[in-house]
N, C-alpha and C positions, 0 to 999 in steps of 0.2 A: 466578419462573415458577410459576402451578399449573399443572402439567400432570395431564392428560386421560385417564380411562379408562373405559370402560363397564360395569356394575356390571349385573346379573343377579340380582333378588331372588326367589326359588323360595321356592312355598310348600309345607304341608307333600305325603303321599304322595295325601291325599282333597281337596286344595283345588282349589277349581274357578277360584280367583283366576289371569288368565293370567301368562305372566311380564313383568315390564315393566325397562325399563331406562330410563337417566339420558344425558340430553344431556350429553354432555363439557363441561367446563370449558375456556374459552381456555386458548390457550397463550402469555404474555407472554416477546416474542422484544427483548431492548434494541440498541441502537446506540450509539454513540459515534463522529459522523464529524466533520472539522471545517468546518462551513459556515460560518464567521467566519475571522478572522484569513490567515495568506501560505498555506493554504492552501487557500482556500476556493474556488477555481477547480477543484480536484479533488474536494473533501468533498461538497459538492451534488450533482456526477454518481454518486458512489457510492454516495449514500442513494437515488437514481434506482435504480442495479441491484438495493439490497437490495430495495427495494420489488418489483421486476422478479420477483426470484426469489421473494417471500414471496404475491404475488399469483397466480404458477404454483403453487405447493402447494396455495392455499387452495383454487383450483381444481380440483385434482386429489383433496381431501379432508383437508387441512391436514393434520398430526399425530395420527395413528391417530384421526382425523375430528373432531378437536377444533382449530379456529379459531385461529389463530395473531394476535397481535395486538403490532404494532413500537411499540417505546416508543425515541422519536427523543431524544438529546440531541446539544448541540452542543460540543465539546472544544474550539474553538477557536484550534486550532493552539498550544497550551499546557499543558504538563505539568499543572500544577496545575489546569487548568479539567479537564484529560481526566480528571484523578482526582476529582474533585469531581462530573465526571456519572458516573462506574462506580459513586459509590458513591451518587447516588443510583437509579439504575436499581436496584440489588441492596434498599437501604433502603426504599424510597419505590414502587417499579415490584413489587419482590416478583422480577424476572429473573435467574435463576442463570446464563444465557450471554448473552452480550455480544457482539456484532460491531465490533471496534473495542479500543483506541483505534487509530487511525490511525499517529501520533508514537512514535518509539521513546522520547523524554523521558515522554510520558503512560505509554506498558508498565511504564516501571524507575519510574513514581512507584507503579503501581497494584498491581503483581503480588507483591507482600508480601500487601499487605491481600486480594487475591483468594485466596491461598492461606488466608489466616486466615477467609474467611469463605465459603469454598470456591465460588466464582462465577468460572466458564468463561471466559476472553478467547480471543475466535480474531480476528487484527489482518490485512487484506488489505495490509499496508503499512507497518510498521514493522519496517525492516530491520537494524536496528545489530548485528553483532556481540557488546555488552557484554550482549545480553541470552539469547545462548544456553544459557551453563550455569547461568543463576540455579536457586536455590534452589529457587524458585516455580514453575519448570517445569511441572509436572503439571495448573496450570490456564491456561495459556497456549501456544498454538499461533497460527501462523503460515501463511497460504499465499505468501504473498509471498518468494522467497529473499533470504539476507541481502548485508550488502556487500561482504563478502567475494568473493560471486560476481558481483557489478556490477563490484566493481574489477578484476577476470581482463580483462571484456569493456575496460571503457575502455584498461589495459594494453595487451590485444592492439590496440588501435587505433595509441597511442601505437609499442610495437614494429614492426609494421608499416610504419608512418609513415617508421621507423628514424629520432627522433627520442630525443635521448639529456640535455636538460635540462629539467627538466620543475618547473615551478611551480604551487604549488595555490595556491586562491583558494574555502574552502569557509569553510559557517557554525562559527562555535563550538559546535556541540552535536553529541549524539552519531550525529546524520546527516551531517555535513559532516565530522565529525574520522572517524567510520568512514570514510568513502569514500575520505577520503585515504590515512589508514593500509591498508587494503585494497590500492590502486593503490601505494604505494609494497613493499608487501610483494611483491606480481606483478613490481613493476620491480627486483625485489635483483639486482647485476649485468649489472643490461641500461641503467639507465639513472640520472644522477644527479638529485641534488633539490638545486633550487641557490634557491628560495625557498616557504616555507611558511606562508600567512597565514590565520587563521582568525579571520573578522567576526563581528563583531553584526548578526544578519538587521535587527535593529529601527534599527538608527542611519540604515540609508539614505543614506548618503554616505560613499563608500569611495574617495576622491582620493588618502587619503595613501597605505592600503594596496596602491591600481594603481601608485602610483610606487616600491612598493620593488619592486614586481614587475616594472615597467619597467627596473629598476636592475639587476636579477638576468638580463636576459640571458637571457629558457629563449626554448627554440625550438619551447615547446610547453605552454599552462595549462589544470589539470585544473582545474574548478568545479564545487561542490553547493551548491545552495540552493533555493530557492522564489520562487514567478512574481513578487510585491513588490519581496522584492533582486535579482533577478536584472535583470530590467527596468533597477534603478539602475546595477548592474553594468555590463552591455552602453552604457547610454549612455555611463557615466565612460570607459569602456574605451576607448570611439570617439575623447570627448574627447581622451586622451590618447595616441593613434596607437598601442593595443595591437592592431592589427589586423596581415593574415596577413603586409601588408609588410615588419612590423619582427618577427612572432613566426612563423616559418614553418610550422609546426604549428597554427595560431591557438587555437581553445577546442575542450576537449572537456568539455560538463556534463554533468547527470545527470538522470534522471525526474523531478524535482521543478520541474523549470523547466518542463516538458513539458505547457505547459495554455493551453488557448486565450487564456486573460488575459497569460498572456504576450507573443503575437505579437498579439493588438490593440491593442498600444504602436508603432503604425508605426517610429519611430526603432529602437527595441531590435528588431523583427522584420528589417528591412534590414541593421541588425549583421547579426545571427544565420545571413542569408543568405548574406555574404559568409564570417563569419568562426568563425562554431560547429557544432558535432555535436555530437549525443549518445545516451545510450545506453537503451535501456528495457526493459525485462520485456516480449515481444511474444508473442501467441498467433496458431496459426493452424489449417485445416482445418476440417473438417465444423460440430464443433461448434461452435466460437470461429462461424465464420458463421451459423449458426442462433440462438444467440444473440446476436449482432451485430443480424441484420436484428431479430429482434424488439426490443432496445433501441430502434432507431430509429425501429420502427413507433409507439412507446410515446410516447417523448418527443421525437422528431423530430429528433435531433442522432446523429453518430454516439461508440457510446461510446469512452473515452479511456485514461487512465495509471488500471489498476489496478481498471478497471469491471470487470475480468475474474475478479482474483482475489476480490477482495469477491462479488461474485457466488457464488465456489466454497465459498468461506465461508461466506456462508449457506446454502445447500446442503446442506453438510457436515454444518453445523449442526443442520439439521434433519433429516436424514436418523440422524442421533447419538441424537434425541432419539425419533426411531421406535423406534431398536433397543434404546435402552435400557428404555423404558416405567420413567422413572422421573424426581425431581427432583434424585435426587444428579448432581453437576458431574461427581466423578472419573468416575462409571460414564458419562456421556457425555461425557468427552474420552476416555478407553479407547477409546467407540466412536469417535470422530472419526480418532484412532491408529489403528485394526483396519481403517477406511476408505481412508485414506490409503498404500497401497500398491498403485500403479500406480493411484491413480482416475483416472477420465476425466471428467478438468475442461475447462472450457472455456478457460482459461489453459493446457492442455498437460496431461502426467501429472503429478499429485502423487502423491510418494511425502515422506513425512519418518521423519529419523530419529527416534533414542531419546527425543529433546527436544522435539520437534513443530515440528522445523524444516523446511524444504522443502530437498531436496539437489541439485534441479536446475530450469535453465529456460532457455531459449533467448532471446536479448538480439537488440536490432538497431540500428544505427547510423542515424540521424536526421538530418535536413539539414529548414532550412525551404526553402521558396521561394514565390518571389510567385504570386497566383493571384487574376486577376480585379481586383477596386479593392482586396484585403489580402493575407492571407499563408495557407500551410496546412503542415505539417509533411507530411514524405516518407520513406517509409524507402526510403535509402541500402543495404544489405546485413543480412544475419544475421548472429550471433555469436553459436556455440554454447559455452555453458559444461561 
């Protein structure tokens, strides 16, 4: 990132010369969403809100009146690609903060090297747990909360339900095994785990893994994954009568499934109708609708899973990089920290703790249903963490 200042050349006490100053230098603002690969139904709408948000500053007089200027890379829903665009953003772009990566496998591949080479990640979306007390903390924030607090909400679903066998059906990576682990920590003493399976997002045919969970008997299965397998999921599921007849609790997923590409699969959507909820980061009041309508004025769709916090993260962002008037990372994540207590985001208040985690958010329970010739997702109730 160069960042921007106005410079004031005086001459001497007899000079008649007047004073003149320097147009700022841009400010190089990077990204890292994933508009490729299982998650690419969500990553495209989020580089919609960065833009959203970097186009209101620039209006407003961008970065102490120097032009902000977005250097887009695509992570591709893969650890190794997300670290391959942070580090060219940082090499190549010259961007000391980053919006992104999305994936909590891209955070744990990057946040060494972000520390070594001191370049800012602030992620609207990578939730894992493994990655709260890393080492690397100090260049990596978060507005999104972690799974910890997702799993409370799905829990309370599950106890409620007063459903007491409970089978998970999540990916192998450290989104799916958080969310389990999470919900089963919520469930200690309230309810048993009588099948535990953790897939390959990428195999896409997951017959054998719904038969052992057929075999296990819950009366209730928790799922994380993304709109790709999940889609497979909900078909095989169908195929093989894991619906609310035989499992009476039927599915409960998570925000990653939560994306239009998902319920454009007519068969996986008519599952989903009879037999799934789930849970998601939901914002509401004033602001969340003011920037609501203007998303849709913008790109004519209304925004989705996580437009919201990416949004506050850019924000943050930029607003870090006002107060610091400078290109060090630390002194602008300090400020983004010094921000972050009780701000008023459009996802709700952010407050984080010591780590630049977020400690609170209100969740809500999700149902689809048919609407018109397809499907549209509804929220069901609130769930305060």
């Amino acid at each position: 990132m160069v960042m921007a200042f106005t410079f004031v050349a005086c001459g001497t006490s007899n000079s008649t010369t007047p004073p003149t100053s320097t147009k700022p230098a841009d400010v190089s603002l990077g990204v890292v969403m994933d508009i490729t690969g299982a998650l690419s139904g969500i990553g495209t709408s989020l580089v919609n809100s960065i833009k959203l948000a970097v186009d209101q500053a620039n209006t407003a007089g961008g970065i102490n009146g120097a032009h902000i200027n977005l250097f887009i890379e695509d992570g591709k829903t893969d650890p190794a690609a997300g670290f391959e665009a942070i580090k060219k953003l940082a090499t190549v772009n010259g961007c000391k903060v980053i919006i992104g990566p999305m994936i909590s496998g891209a955070v744990l591949s990057s946040g060494q090297w972000a520390l070594d080479n001191k370049v800012l990640l602030i992620s609207p979306s990578a939730t894992s747990p493994d990655i709260a007390q890393q080492a690397w903390r100090q260049f990596f924030i978060r507005t999104a909360t972690t799974d910890d607090i997702q799993g409370k909400a799905m829990a309370k679903i599950i106890t409620d339900g007063g459903y007491t066998k409970v089978a998970f059906m999540v990916q192998n990576n450290q989104y799916g095994v958080g969310i389990a682990n999470a919900v089963t920590a919520a469930l200690a003493g309230k309810a048993t785990i009588v099948s535990n399976i953790h897939y390959d997002p990428a195999k896409l045919d997951y017959l054998s893994e719904l038969q052992q969970i057929k075999a296990a008997a819950p009366d209730v299965i928790v799922h994380a994954g993304y709109e790709d397998d999940a889609i497979v999921v909900f078909h095989q599921a169908a195929q093989l009568g894991l619906t609310k007849s035989a499992v009476k609790g039927g599915w409960i997923t998570s925000e990653g499934v939560k994306a239009d590409k998902t319920i454009a699969d007519a068969q996986a959507a008519a599952f989903m109708v009879q037999n799934v909820v789930g849970t998601n980061p939901v914002s509401q009041g004033t602001l969340y609708d003011t920037f609501a309508a203007a998303y849709k004025a913008k790109y004519g769709v209304d925004a989705g899973t996580y437009n919201d916090t990416v949004y506050d993260a850019t924000n943050l962002a930029i607003a870090a990089m006002k107060t610091a008037g400078t290109t060090d990372a630390a002194r602008i994540a300090a400020a983004v920290l010094a921000a972050g207590n009780n701000y008023a985001g459009v996802s709700g208040p952010i407050t984080f703790n010591q780590y630049g985690d977020r400690t609170s958010a209100t969740f809500e329970e999700w149902g689809v249903v048919a609407s018109g010739s397809g499907y549209k997702y509804t929220q069901i109730k609130l769930i305060t963490s």
